[in-house]
VOROGU-868922 format. One record per residue (C-alpha): y, x, z; residue in one letter; chain. Coordinates in nm, 3 decimals. Example, Ala and Ser with C-alpha at 12.3 -4.5 7.8 and 13.67 -1.06 7.14 Angstrom:
VOROGU-868922
<north: -0.450	east: 1.230	up: 0.780	rest: A	kette: A>
<north: -0.106	east: 1.367	up: 0.714	rest: S	kette: A>
//
This chain:
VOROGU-868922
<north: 1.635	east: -3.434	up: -0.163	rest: X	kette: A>
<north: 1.411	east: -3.248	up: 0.046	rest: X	kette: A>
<north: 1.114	east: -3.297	up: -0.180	rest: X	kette: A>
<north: 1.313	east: -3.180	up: -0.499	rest: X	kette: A>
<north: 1.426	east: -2.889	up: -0.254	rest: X	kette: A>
<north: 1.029	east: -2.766	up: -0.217	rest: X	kette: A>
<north: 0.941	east: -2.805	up: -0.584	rest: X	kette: A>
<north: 1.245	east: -2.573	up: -0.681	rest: X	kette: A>
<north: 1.134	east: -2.320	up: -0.401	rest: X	kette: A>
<north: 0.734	east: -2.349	up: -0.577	rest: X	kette: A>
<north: 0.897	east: -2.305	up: -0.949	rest: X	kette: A>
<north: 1.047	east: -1.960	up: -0.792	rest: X	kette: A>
<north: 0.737	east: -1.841	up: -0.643	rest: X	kette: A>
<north: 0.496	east: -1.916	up: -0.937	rest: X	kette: A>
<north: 0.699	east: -1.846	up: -1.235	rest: X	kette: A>
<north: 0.750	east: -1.467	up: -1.183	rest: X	kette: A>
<north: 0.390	east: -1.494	up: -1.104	rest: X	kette: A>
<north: 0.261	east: -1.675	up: -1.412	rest: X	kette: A>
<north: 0.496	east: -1.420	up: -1.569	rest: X	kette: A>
<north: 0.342	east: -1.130	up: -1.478	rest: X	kette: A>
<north: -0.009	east: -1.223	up: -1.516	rest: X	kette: A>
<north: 0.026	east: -1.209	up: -1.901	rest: X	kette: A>
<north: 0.086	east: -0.826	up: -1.895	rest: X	kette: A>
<north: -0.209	east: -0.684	up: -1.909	rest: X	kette: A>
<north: -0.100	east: -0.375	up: -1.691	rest: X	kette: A>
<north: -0.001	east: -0.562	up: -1.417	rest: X	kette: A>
<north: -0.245	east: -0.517	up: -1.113	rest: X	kette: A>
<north: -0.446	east: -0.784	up: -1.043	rest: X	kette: A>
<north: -0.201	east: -1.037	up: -0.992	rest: X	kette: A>
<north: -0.451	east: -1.367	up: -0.903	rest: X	kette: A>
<north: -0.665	east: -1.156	up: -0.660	rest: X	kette: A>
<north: -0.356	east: -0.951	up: -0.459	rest: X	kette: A>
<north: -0.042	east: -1.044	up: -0.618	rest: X	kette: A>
<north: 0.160	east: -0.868	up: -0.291	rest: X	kette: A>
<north: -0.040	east: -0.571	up: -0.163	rest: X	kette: A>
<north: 0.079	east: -0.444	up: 0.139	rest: X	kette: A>
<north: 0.157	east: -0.059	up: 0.100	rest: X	kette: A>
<north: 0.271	east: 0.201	up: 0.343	rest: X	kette: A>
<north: 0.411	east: 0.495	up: 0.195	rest: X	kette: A>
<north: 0.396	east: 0.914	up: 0.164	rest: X	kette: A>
<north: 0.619	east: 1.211	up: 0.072	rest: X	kette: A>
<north: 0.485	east: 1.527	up: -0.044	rest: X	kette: A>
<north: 0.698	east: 1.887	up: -0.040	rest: X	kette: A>
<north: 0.742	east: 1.844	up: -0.390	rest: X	kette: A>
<north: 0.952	east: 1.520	up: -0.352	rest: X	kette: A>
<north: 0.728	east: 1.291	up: -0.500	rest: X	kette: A>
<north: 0.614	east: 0.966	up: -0.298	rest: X	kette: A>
<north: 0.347	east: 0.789	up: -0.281	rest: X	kette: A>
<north: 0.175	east: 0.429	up: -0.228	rest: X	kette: A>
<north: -0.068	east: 0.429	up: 0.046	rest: X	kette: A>
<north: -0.317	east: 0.141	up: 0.120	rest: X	kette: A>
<north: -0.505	east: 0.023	up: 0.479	rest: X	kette: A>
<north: -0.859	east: 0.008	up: 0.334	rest: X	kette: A>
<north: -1.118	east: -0.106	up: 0.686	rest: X	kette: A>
<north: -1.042	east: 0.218	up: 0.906	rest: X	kette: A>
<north: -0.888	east: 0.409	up: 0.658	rest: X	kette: A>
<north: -0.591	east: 0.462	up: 0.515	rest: X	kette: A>
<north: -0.553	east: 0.599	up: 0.126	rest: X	kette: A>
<north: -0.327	east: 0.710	up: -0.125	rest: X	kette: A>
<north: -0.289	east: 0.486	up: -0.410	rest: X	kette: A>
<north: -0.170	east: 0.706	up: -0.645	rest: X	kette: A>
<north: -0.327	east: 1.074	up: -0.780	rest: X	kette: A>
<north: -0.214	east: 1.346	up: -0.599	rest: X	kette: A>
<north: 0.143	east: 1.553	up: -0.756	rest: X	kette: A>
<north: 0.191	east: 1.822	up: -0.589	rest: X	kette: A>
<north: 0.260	east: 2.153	up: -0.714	rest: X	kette: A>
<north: 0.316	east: 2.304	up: -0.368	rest: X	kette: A>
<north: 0.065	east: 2.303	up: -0.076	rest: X	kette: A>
<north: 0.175	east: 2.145	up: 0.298	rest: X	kette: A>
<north: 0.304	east: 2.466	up: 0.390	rest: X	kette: A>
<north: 0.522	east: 2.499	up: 0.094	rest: X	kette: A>
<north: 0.338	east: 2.784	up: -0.073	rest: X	kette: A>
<north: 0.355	east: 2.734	up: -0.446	rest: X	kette: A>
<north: 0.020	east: 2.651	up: -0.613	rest: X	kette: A>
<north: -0.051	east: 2.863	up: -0.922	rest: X	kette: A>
<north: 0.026	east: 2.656	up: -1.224	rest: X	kette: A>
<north: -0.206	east: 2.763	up: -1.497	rest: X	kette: A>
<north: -0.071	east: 2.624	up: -1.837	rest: X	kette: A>
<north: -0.331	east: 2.864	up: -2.069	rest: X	kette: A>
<north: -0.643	east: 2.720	up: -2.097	rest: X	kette: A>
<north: -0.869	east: 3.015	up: -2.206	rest: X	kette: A>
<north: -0.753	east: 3.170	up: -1.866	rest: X	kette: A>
<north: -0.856	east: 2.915	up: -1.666	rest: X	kette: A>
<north: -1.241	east: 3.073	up: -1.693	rest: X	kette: A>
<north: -1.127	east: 3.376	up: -1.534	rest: X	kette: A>
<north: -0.957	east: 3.239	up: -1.195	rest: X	kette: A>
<north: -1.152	east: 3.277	up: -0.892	rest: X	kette: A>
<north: -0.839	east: 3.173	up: -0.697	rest: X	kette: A>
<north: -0.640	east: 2.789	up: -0.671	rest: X	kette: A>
<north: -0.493	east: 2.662	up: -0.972	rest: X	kette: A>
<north: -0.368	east: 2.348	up: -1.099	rest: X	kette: A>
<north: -0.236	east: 2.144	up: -1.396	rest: X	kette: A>
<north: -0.191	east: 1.857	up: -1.610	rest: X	kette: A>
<north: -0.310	east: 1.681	up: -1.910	rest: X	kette: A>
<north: -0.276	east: 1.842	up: -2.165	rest: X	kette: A>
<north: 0.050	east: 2.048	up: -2.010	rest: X	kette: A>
<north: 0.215	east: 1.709	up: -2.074	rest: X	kette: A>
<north: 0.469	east: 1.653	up: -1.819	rest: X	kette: A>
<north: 0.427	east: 1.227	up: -1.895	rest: X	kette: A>
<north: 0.034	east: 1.329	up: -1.803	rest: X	kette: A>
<north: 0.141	east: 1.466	up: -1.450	rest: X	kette: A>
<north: 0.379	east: 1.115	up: -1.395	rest: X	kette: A>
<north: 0.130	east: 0.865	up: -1.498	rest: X	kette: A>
<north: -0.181	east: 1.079	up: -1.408	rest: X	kette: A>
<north: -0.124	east: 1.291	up: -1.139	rest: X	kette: A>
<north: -0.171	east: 1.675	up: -1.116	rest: X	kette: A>
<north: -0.575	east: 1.833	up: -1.198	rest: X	kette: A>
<north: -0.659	east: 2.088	up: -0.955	rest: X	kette: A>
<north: -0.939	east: 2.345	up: -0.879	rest: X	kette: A>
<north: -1.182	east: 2.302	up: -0.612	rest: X	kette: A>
<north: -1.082	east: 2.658	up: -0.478	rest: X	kette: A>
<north: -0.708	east: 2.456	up: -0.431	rest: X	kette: A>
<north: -0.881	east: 2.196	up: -0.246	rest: X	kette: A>
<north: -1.077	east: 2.440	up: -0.036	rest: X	kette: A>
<north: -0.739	east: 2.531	up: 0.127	rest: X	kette: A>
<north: -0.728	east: 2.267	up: 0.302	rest: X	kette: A>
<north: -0.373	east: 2.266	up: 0.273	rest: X	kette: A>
<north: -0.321	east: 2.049	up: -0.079	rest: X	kette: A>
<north: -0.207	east: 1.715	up: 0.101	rest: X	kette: A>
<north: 0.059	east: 1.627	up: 0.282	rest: X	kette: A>
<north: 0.047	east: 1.739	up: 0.689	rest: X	kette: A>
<north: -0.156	east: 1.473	up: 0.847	rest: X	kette: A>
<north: -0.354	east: 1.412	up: 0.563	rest: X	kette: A>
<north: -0.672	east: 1.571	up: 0.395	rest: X	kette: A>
<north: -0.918	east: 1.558	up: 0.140	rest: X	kette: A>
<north: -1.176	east: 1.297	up: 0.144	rest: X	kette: A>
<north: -1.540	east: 1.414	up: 0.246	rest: X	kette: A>
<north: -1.810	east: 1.275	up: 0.031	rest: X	kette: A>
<north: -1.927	east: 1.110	up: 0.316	rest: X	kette: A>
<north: -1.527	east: 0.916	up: 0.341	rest: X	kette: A>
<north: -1.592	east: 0.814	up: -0.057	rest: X	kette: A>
<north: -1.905	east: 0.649	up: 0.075	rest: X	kette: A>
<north: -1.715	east: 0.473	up: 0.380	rest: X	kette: A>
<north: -1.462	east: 0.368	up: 0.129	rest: X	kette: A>
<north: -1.723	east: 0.248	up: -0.126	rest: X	kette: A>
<north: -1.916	east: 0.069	up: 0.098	rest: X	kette: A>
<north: -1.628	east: -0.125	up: 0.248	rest: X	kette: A>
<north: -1.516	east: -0.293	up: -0.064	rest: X	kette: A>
<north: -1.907	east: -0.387	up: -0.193	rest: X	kette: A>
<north: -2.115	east: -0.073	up: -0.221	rest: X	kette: A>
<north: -2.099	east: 0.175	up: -0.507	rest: X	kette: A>
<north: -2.272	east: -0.039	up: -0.816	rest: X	kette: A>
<north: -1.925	east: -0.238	up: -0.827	rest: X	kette: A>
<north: -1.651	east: -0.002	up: -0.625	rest: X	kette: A>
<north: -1.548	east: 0.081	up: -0.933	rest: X	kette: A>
<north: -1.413	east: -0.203	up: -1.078	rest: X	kette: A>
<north: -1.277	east: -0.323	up: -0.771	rest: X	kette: A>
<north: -1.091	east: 0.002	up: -0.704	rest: X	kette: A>
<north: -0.985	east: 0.014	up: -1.080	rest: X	kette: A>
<north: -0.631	east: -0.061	up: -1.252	rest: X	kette: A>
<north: -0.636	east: -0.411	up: -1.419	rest: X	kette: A>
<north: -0.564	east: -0.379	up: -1.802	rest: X	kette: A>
<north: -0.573	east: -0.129	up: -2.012	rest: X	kette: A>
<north: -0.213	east: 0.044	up: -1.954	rest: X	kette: A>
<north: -0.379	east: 0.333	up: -1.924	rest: X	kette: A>
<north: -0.765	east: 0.273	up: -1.938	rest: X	kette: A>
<north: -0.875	east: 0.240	up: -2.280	rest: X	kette: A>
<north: -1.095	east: -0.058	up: -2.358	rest: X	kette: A>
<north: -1.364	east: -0.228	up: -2.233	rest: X	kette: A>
<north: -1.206	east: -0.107	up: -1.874	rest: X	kette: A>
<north: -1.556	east: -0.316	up: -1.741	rest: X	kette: A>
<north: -1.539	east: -0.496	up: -1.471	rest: X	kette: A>
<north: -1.152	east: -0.421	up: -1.348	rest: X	kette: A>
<north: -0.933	east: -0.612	up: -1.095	rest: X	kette: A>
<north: -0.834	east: -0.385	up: -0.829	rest: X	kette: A>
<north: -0.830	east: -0.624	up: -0.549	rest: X	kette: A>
<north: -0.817	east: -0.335	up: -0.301	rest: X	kette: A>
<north: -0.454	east: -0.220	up: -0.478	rest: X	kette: A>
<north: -0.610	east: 0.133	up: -0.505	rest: X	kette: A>
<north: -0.529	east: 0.162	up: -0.838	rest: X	kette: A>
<north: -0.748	east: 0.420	up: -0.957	rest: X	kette: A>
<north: -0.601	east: 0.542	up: -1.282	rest: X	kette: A>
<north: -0.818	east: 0.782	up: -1.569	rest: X	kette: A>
<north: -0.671	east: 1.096	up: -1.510	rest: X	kette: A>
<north: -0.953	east: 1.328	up: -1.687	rest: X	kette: A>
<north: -1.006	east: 1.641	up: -1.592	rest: X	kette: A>
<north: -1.008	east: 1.986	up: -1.754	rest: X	kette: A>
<north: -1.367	east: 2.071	up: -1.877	rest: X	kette: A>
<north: -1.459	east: 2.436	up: -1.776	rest: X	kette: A>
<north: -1.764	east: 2.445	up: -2.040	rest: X	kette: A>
<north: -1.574	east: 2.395	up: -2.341	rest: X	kette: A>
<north: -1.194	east: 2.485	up: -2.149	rest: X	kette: A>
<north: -1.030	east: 2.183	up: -2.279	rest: X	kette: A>
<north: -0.900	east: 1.891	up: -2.128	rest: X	kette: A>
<north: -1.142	east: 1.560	up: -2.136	rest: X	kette: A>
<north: -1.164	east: 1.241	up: -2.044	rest: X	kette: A>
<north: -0.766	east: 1.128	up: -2.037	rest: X	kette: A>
<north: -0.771	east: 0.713	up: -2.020	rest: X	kette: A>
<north: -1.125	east: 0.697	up: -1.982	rest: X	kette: A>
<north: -1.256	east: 0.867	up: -1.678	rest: X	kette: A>
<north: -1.093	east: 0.902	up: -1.343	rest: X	kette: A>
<north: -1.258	east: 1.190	up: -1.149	rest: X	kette: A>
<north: -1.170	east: 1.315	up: -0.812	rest: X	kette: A>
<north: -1.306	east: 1.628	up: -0.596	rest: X	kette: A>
<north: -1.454	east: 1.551	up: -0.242	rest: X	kette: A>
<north: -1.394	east: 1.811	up: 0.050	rest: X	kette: A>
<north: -1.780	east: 1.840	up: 0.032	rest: X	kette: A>
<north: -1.958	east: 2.178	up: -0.120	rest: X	kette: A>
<north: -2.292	east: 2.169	up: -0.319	rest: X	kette: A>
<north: -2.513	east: 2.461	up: -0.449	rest: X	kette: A>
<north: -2.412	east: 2.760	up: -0.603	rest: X	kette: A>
<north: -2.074	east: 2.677	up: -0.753	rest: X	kette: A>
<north: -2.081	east: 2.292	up: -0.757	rest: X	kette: A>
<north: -1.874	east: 2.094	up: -0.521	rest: X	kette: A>
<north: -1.930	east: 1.706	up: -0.504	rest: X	kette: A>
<north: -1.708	east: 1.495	up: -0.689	rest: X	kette: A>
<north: -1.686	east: 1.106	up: -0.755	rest: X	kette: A>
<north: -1.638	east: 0.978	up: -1.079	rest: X	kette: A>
<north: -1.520	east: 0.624	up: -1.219	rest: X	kette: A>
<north: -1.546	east: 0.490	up: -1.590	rest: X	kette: A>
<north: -1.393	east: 0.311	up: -1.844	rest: X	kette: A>
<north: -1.718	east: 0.109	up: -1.940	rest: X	kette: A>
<north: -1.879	east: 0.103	up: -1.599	rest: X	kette: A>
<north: -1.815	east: -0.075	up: -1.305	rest: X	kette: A>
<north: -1.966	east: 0.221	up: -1.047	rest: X	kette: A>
<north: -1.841	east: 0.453	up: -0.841	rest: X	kette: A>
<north: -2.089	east: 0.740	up: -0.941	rest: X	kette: A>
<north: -2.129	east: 1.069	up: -0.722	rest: X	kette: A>
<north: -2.133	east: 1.383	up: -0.942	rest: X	kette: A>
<north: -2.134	east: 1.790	up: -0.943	rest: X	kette: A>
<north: -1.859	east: 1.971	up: -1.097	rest: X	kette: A>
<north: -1.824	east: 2.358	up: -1.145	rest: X	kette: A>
<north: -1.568	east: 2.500	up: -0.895	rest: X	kette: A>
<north: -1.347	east: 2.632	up: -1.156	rest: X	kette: A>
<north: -1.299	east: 2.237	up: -1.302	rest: X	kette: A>
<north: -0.899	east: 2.082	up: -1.319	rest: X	kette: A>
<north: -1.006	east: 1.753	up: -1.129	rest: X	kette: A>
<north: -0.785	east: 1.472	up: -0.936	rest: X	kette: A>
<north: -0.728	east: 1.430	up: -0.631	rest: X	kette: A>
<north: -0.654	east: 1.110	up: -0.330	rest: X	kette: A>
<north: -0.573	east: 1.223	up: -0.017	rest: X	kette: A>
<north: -0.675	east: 1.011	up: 0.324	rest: X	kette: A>
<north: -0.474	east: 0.988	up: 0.617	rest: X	kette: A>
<north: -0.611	east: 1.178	up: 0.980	rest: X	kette: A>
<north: -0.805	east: 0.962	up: 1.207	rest: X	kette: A>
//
C-alpha cells in the first residue's frame, strides 16, 4: 500500500513536469523547474519577479513604469520624429503597442535613467560594473547570455542560441527605439538594457543580448535611444 502510495505521489510531481517541458516557452524546466522569486511593486501598479543572483538581487522582468519613485509622471513620447528633439526623459513602447509594453516592458531614454529616480525606492539602475558582477557569477560574459536568456522562442525569434535560463532571469528581446533612423528595432531579437554608467560625448554604456549569440556584449548607445531597463535591489 505504501509503495503504490509513493508511485502515485511521483506520477503527480513528474507529469505536470513532463507536461510543461513540451512548450517551448516554458522556462527551462529540466535545469530550474521551481525558481525561487521574491517579488516588487512599482507606483504604476505593476509587479514584478525578482531573483537572488550571488550578492545580488534582480528584477526578472523589464522595467514598466510610466511614473518615476516619486510619482512624477515620465513623459510618454508616442511620435517618433520627435523623439530627435528631446533633451529631457522620455519613454515608450514597441511600436506604441500596448501588448509590446506587457510582454516587453517600457523603452526609456538614458536622460530618464539619469534621474536616478526610474526604479522602485530601494532599488536602482545597474552600473556597468553590476552587469559585470552579474555576468561573471553565472560563467563570464561569452555564455551569460544564454544562461540569462528565455528558453524557446515565445518571444525570441529563432535560432535563440544557446538558451536555458537556468538563472530564471528571463531576459526577454525587448528592442529598442533606434535614434539614427527614429524607428523602433530589434523587437524579438535583441534585448538591450542601459547601465547607470556614462561614456563619451553622448554615449552611455549599455549591455546587449542576441537572438543568435550566446554573449552578453557591452555596447554604446546615443543618449537620446528608447532602451530597457532591470533594476537591482540596494546593498
Amino acid at each position: 500500500m505504501k509503495s503504490n502510495f509513493r508511485l502515485f505521489l511521483l506520477f503527480l510531481i513528474f507529469i505536470p513536469a513532463l507536461r510543461c517541458s513540451k512548450d517551448p516557452g516554458f522556462i527551462n524546466v529540466n535545469l530550474n523547474p521551481w525558481p525561487v522569486y521574491g517579488s516588487l511593486t512599482d507606483l504604476d501598479g505593476n509587479s514584478y519577479k525578482t531573483r537572488l543572483l550571488g550578492s545580488q538581487t534582480w528584477m526578472a522582468e523589464n522595467l514598466k513604469t510610466t511614473k518615476y519613485s516619486d510619482g512624477t509622471p515620465i513623459p510618454v513620447i508616442t511620435n517618433a520624429a520627435s523623439w530627435s528633439n528631446i533633451i529631457g526623459p522620455a519613454c515608450c513602447w514597441q511600436e506604441n503597442n500596448p501588448d509590446f509594453k506587457v510582454k516587453y516592458g517600457v523603452l526609456y531614454n538614458w536622460y530618464a535613467v539619469s534621474t536616478k529616480k526610474l526604479c522602485p525606492a530601494g532599488w536602482h539602475i545597474p552600473t556597468d560594473e553590476e552587469w559585470t558582477q552579474l555576468t561573471e557569477y553565472v560563467g563570464g560574459e561569452m555564455t551569460a547570455g544564454g544562461k540569462l536568456k528565455e528558453s524557446g522562442f515565445r518571444h525570441w525569434i529563432t535560432p535563440n542560441s544557446g538558451a536555458t535560463d537556468e538563472y530564471a532571469f528571463r531576459a526577454l528581446p525587448g528592442g529598442s527605439f533606434d535614434l539614427s533612423d527614429s524607428l523602433f528595432q530589434s523587437i524579438q531579437k535583441i534585448g538591450c538594457w542601459w547601465t547607470a554608467s556614462t561614456n563619451t560625448g553622448d554615449l552611455a554604456t549599455s549591455r546587449l543580448i542576441y537572438n543568435n549569440s550566446e554573449r552578453v556584449e557591452r555596447s554604446f548607445s546615443p543618449r537620446k535611444s528608447g532602451l530597457s531597463v532591470r533594476c537591482v535591489q540596494d546593498y
